[in-house]
TORLUMGU-806080 format. One record per residue (C-alpha): residue in one letter; x, y, z; residue number from 1. Coordinates in nm, 3 decimals. Each point is the difference from the previous one (the first is absolute). Layout:
TORLUMGU-806080
R aa       u       v       w   i
R  A       X       Y       Z NUM
...
This chain:
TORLUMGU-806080
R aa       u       v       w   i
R  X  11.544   9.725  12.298   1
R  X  -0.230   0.192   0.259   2
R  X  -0.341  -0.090   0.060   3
R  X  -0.171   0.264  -0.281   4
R  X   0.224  -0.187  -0.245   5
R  X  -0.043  -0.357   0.094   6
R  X  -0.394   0.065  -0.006   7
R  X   0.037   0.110  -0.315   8
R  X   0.205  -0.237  -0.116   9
R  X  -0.203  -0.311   0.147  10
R  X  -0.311   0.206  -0.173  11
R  X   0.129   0.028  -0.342  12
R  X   0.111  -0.409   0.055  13
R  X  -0.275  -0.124   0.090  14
R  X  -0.190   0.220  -0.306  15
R  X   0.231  -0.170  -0.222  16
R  X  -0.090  -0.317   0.170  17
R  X  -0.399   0.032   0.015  18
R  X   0.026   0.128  -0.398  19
R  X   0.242  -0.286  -0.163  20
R  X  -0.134  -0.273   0.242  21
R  X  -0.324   0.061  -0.217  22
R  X   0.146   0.040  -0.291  23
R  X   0.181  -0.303   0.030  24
R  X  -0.242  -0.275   0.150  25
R  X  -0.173  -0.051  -0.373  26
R  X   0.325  -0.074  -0.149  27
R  X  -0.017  -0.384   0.030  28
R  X  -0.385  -0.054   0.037  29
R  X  -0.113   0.174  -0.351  30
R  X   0.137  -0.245  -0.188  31
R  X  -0.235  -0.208   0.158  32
R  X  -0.265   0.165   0.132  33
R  X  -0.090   0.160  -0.331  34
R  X  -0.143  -0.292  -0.148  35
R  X  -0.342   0.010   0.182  36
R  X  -0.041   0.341  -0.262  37
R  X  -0.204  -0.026  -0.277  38
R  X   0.223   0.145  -0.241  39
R  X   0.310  -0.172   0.157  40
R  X   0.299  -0.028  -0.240  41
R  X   0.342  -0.062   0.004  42
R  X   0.052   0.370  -0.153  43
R  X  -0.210   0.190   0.288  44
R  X   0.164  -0.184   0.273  45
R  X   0.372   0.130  -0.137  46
R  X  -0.151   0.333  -0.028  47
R  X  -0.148  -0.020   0.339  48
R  X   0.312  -0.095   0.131  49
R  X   0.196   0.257  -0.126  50
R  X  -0.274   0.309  -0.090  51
R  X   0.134   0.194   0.333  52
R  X   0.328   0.005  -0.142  53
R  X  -0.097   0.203  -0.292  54
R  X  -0.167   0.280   0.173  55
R  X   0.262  -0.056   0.296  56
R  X   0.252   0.066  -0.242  57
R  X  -0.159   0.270  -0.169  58
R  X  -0.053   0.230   0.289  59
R  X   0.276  -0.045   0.220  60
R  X   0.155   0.261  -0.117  61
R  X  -0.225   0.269  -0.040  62
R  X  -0.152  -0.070   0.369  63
R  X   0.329   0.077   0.097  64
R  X   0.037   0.302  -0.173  65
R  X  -0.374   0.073   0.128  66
R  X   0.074  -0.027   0.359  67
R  X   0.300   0.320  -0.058  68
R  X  -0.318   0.189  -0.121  69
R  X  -0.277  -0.102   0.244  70
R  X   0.160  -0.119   0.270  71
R  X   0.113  -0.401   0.129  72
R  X  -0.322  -0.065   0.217  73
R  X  -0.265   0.072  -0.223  74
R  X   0.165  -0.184  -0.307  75
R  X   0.028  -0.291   0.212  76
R  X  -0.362   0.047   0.055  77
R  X  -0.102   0.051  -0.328  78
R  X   0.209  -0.354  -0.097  79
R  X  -0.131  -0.156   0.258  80
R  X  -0.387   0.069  -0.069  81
R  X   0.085  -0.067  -0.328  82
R  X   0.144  -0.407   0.114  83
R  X  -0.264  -0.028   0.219  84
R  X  -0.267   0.087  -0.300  85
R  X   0.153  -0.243  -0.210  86
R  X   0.038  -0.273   0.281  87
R  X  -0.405   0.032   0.055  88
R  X  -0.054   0.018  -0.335  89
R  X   0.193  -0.346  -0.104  90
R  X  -0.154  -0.135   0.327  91
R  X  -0.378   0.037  -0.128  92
R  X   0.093  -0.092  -0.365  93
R  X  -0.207  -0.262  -0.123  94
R  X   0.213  -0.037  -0.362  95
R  X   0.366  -0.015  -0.057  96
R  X  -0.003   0.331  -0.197  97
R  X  -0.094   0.204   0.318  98
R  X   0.215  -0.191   0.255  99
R  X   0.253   0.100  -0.266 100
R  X  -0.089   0.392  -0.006 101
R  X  -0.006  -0.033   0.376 102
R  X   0.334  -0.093   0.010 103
R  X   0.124   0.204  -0.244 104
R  X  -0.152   0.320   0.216 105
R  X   0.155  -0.179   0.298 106
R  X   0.367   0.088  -0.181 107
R  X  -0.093   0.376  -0.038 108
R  X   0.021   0.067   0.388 109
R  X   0.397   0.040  -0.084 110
R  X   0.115   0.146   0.297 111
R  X   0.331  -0.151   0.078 112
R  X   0.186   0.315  -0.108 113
R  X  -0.222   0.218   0.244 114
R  X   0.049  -0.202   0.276 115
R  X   0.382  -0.011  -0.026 116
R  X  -0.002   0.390  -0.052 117
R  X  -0.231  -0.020   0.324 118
R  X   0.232  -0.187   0.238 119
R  X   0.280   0.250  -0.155 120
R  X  -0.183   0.280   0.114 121
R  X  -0.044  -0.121   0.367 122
R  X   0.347  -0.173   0.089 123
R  X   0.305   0.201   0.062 124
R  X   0.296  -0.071  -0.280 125
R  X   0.174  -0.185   0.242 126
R  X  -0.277  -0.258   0.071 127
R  X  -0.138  -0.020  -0.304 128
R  X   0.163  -0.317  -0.122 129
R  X  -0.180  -0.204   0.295 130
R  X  -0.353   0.116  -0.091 131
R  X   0.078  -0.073  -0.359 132
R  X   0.179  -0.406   0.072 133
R  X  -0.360   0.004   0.249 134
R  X  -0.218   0.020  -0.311 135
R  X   0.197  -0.209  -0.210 136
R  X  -0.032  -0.327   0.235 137
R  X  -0.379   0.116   0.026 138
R  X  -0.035  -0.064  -0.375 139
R  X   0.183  -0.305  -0.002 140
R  X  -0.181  -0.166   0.245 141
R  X  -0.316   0.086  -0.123 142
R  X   0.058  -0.197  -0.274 143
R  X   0.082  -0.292   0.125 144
R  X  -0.253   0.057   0.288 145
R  X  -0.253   0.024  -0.282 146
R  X   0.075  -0.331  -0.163 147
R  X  -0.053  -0.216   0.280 148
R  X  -0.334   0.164   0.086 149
R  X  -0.108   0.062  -0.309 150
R  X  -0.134  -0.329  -0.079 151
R  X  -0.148  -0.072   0.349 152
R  X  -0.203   0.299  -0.008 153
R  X  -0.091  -0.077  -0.383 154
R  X  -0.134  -0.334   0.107 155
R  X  -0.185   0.168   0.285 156
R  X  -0.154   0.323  -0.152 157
R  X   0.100  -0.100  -0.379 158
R  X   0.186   0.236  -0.142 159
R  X  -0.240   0.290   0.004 160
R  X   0.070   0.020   0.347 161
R  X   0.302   0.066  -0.043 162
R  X  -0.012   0.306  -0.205 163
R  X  -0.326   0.065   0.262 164
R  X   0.278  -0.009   0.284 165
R  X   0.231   0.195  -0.222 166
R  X  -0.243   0.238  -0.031 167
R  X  -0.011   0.015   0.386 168
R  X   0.365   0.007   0.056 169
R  X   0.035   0.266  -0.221 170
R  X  -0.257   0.245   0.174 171
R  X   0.205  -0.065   0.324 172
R  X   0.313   0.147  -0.144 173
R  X  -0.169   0.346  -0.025 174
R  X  -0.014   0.069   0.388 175
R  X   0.357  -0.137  -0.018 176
R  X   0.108   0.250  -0.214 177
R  X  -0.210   0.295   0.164 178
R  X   0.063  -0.103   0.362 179
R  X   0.345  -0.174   0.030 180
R  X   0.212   0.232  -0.220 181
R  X   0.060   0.339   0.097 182
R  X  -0.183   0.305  -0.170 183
R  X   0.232   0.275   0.062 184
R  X   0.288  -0.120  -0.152 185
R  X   0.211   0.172  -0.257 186
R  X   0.022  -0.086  -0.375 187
R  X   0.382  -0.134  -0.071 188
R  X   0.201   0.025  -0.331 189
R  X  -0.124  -0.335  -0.174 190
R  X   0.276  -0.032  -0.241 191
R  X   0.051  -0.399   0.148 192
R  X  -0.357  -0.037   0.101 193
R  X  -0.221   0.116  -0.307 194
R  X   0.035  -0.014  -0.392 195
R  X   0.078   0.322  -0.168 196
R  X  -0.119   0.059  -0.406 197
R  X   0.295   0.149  -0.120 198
R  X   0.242  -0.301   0.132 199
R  X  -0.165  -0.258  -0.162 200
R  X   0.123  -0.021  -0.349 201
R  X   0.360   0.042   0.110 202
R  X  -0.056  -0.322   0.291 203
R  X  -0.180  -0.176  -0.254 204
R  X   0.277  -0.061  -0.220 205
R  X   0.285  -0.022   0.312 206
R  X   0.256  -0.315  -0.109 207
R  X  -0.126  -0.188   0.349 208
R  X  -0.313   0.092   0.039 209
R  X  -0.174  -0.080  -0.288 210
R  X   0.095  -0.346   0.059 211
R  X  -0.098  -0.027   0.367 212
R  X  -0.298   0.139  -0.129 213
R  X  -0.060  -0.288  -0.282 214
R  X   0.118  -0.259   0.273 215
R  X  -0.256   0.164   0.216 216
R  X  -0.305  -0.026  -0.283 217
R  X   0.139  -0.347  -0.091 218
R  X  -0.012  -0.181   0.382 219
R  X  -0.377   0.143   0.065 220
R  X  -0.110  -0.120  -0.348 221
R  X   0.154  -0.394   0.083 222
R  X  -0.201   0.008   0.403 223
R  X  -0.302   0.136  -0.128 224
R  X   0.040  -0.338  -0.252 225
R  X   0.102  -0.213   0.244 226
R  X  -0.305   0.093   0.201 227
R  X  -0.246  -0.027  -0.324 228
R  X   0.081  -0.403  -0.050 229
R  X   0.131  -0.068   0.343 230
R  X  -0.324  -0.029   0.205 231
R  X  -0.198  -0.160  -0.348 232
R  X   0.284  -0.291   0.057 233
R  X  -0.060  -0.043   0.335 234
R  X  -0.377  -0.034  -0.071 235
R  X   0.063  -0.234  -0.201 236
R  X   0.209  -0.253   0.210 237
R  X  -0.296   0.022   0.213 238
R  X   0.110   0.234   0.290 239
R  X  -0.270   0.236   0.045 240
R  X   0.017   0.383   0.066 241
R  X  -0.017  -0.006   0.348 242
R  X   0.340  -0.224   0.005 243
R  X   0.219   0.226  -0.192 244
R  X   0.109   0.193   0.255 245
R  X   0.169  -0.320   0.146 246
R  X   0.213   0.003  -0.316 247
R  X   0.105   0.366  -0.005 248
R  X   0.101   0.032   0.356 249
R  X   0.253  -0.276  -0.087 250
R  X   0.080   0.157  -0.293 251
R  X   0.056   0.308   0.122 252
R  X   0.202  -0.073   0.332 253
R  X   0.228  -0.264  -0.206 254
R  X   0.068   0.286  -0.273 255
R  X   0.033   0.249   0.270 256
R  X   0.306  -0.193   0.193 257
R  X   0.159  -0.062  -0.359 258
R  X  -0.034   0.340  -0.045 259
R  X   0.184   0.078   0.328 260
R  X   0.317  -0.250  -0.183 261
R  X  -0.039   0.211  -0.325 262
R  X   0.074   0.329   0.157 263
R  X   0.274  -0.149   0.230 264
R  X   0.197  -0.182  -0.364 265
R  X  -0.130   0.262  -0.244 266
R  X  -0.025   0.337   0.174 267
R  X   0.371   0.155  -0.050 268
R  X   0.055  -0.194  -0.349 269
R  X  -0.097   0.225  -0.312 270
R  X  -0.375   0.089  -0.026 271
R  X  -0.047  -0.154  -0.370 272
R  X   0.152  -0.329   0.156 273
R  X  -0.250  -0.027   0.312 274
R  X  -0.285   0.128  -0.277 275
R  X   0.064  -0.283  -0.225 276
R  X   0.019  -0.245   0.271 277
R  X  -0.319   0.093   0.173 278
R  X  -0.207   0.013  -0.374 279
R  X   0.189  -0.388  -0.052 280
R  X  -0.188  -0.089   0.342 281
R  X  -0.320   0.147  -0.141 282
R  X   0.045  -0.177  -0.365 283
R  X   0.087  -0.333   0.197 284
R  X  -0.362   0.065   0.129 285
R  X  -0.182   0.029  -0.322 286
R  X   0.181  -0.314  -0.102 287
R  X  -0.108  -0.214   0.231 288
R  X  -0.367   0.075  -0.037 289
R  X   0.054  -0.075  -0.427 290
R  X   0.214  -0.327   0.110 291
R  X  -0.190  -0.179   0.299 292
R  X  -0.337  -0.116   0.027 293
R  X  -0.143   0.239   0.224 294
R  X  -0.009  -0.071   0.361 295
R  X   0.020   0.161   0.341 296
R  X   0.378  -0.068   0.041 297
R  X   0.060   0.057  -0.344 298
R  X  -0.217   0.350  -0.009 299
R  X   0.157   0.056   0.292 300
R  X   0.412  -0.021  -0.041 301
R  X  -0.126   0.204  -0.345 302
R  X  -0.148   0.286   0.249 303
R  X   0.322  -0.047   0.256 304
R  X   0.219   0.067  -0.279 305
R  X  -0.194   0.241  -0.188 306
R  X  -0.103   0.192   0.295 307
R  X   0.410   0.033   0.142 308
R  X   0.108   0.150  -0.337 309
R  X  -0.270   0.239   0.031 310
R  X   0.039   0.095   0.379 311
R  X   0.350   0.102  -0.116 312
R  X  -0.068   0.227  -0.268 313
R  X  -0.313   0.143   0.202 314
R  X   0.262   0.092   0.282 315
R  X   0.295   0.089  -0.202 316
R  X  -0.145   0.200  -0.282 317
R  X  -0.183   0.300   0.180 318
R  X   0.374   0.073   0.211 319
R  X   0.171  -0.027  -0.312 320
R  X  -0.249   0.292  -0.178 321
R  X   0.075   0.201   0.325 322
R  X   0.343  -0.045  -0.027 323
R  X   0.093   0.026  -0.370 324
R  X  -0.325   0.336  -0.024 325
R  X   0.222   0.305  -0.046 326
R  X  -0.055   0.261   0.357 327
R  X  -0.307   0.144  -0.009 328
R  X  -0.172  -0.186  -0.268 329
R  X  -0.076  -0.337   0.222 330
R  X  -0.334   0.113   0.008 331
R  X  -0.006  -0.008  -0.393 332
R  X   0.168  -0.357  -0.027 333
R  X  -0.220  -0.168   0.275 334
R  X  -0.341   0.136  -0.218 335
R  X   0.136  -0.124  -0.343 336
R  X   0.059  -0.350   0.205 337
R  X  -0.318   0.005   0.173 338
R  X  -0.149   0.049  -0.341 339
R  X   0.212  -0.271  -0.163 340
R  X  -0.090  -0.217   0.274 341
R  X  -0.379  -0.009  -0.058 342
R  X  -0.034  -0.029  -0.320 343
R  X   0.155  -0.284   0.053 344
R  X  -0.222  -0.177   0.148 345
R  X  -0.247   0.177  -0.248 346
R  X   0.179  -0.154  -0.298 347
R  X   0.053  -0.341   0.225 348
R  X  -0.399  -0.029  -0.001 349
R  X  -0.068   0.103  -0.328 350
R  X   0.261  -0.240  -0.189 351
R  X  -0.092  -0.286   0.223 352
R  X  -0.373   0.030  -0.055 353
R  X   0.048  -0.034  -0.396 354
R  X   0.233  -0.263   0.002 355
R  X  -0.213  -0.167   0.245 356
R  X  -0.296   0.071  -0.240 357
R  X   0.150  -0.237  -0.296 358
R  X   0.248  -0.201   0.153 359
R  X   0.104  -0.212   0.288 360
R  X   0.164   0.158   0.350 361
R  X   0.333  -0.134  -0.126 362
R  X   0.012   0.252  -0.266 363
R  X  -0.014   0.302   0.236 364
R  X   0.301  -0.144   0.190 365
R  X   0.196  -0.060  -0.315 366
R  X  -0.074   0.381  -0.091 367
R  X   0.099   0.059   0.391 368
R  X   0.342  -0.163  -0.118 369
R  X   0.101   0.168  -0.276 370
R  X  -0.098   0.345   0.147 371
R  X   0.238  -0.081   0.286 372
R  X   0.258  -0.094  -0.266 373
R  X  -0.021   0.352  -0.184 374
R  X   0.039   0.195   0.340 375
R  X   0.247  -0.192   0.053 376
R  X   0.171   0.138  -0.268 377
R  X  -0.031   0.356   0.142 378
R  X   0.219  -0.022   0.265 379
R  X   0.337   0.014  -0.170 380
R  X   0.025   0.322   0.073 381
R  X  -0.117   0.022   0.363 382
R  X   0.133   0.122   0.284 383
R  X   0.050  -0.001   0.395 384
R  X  -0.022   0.361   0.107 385
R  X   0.175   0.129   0.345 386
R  X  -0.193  -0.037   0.297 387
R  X  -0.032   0.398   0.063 388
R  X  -0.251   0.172   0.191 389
R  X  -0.211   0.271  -0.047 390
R  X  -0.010   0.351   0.128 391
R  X  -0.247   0.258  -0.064 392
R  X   0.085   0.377   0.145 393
R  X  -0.338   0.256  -0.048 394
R  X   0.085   0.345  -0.047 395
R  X  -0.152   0.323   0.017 396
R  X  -0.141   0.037  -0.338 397
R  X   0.089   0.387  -0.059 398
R  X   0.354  -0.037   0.073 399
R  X   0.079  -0.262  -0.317 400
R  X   0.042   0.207  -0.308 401
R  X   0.172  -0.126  -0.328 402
R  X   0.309   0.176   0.050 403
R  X   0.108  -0.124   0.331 404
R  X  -0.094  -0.384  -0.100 405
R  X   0.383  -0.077  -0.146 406
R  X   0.166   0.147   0.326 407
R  X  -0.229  -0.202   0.225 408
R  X   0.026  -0.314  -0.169 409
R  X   0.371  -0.027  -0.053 410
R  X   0.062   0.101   0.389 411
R  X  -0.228  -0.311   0.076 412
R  X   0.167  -0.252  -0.244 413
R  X   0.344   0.134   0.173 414
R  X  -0.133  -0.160   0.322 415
R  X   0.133  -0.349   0.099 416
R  X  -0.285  -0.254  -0.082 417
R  X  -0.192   0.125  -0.264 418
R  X  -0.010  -0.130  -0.301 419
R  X  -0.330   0.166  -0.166 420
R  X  -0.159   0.362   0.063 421
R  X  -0.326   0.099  -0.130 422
R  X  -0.147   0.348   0.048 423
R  X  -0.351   0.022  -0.068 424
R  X  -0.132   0.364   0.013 425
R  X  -0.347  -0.082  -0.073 426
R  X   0.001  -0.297   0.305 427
R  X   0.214   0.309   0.164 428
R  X   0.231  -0.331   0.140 429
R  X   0.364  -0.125  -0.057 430
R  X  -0.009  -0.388  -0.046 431
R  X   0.337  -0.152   0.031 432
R  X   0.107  -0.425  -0.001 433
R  X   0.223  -0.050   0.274 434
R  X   0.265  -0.234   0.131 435
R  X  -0.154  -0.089   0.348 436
R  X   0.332  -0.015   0.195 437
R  X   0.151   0.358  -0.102 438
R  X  -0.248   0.185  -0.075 439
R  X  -0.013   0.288   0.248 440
R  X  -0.406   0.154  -0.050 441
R  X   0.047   0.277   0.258 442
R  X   0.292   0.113  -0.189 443
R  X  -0.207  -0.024  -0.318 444
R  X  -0.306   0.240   0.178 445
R  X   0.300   0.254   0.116 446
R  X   0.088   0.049  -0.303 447
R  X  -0.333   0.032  -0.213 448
R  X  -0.080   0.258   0.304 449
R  X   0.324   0.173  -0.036 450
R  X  -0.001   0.043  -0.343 451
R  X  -0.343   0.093  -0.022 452
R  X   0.005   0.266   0.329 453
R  X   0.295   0.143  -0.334 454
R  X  -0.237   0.031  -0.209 455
């Protein structure tokens, strides 16, 4: 990458970074912290858990489709004023119902969409898979960043300064976005970066999809559980908030190495295979915490084992989307999962604050089991996709017409590597899936320019 795009790229990052790392940090200190409210209950804590995931959900795809209309950087500003509203606003709630609207405004700053479209628009085609794998480890290690600092911080600040520091971090991403990406850069075809309204229905019912997109729902709903009862049990064995960090970094570097032996066994056998195996790790989990008396080994083999199964499907179901999404309609795919994804962790803190409300933790981990035992079910029909990659071609938009679409297409499918052609006129952009190794792209661009110079 040159230097424009690697400042971009480390911009949009560390966005990503600043944005989840706050978003994060609450996850295992509500359950505790929200007791010193006076209208604590089991119920608000679930929703305050899981409240961003509704709006997060909701939105994700129109501020997508928003940042087409008015442009990447000022949607991204718009979601992040909005997450940094609802960050100050849970942080000076006195009640759980407003800590609870604050994080439910946090969830409408939904600007993942906009900021892949962004780092589209500023990387050449040929580069763009770096900037992309960049912002992926960024969100993955602000999650796990978040949840060993979380709880320090909490027991510092309490956790109203953390949302006040979220509030912070968030304001920091604007001159991020204003200063480190560039302005004059061209919109691209978004066909693999943004959603598009008239794909949905057709990727919505897709025979693989659908059911990475129910996994999807399903794994967010059992971690936002784990992390409603998980810190309440280690209160209880008398480790205090401040000392819970000591348990997830062991958690978390013990599930990360067995994830490393999951992927090196599992990774070329059949995908339903390596699904069901990672969602027995995460049942094995749930069991222990019903069978032992709870204790910090016990807790944490639970989270070891829990936490590996979920690493897996957290790294293997978002390549598997891109893979399986037909050309030109990633963009489409990745906003249904997105979507699927957090209202997860919506429905995650909703059913787990009810149960919680009548009956012991052990019942939400029961209900944890037998929803992993119906997804289960799901993946009959599930399958590995080929490892292609992705091409996009622009075009000059007055030289596509409906009659010359049929000619243009079939010359490209002729070519040796392509397996899928897409012409979009209103994207004005070809978007082919390619084998890697044959796949000749100059070749590709002589003919588009031959046959449209024809025309």
């Amino acid at each position: 990458m040159n230097k424009s795009e690697w400042q971009a790229g480390l911009s949009l990052a560390s966005v990503y970074v600043l944005r989840m790392l706050g978003l994060f940090m609450v996850i295992p200190v509500i359950a505790v912290a929200a007791k010193e409210y006076p209208d604590y209950s089991a119920l608000w804590v679930g929703l305050a858990i899981g409240g961003y995931g509704l709006t997060q959900a909701l939105f994700q795809i129109p501020m997508g489709l928003l940042s087409d209309k008015w442009g990447r950087k000022p949607v991204i500003y718009v979601g992040l004023l909005f997450f940094a509203a609802g960050s100050l606003i849970a942080g000076l709630a006195d009640t759980m119902w407003l800590l609870t609207v604050g994080r439910i405004l946090q969830g409408a700053g939904a600007i993942a969409g906009a900021i892949m479209a962004l780092a589209t628009d500023v990387t050449r085609e040929s580069q763009r898979t770096k900037i992309m794998a960049l912002i992926g480890v960024s969100i993955g290690m602000s999650f796990y960043l978040a949840l060993l600092i979380g709880p320090i911080i909490a027991n510092s600040l309490g956790m109203q300064g953390i949302f006040l520091i979220t509030a912070c971090l968030s304001i920091l991403c604007l001159p991020l976005v204003r200063f480190g990406v560039p302005n004059n850069m061209a919109m691209q075809p978004t066909g693999d970066a943004l959603p598009k309204l008239n794909q949905l229905a057709q990727l919505y019912k897709h025979p693989h999809l659908w059911r990475l997109n129910a996994s999807v729902l399903v794994v967010h709903m059992l971690i936002t559980c784990f992390f409603v009862q998980v810190p309440v049990l280690l209160l209880n064995i008398s480790i205090p908030l401040v000392e819970h960090w000591k348990l997830y970094s062991v958690v978390l570097v013990a599930s990360v190495v067995c994830l490393f032996v999951m992927i090196k066994l599992l990774d070329k056998q059949a995908a339903r295979l390596s699904f069901k195996v990672s969602l027995l790790f995460m049942a094995a989990g749930f069991l222990i915490l019903i069978a032992q008396v709870p204790s910090w080994v016990s807790i944490a083999v639970a989270g070891i084992l829990f936490f590996t199964g979920f690493n897996f499907l957290e790294a293997k179901m978002p390549s598997m989307v891109s893979s399986i999404s037909p050309a030109g309609r990633k963009g489409s795919a990745m906003g249904i999962y997105a979507s699927h994804q957090f209202f997860g962790a919506f429905l995650g803190g909703l059913l787990s604050g009810l149960l919680n409300s009548y009956y012991s933790p052990e019942y939400t981990f029961i209900m944890c089991l037998i929803v992993i035992f119906l997804l289960s079910l799901t993946f009959r029909g599930l399958t590995s996709a080929e490892r292609l990659k992705r091409v996009t071609l622009a075009l000059e938009s007055h030289t596509i017409t409906q009659n010359n679409h049929t000619e243009l297409l079939s010359t490209l499918k002729s070519l040796i590597g392509v397996k899928e052609v897409v012409l979009d006129s209103i994207d004005a952009a070809i978007y082919l899936k390619v084998d890697a190794n044959t796949f000749d792209a100059n070749e590709a661009q002589r003919l588009i320019n031959t046959h449209c110079n024809v025309q």
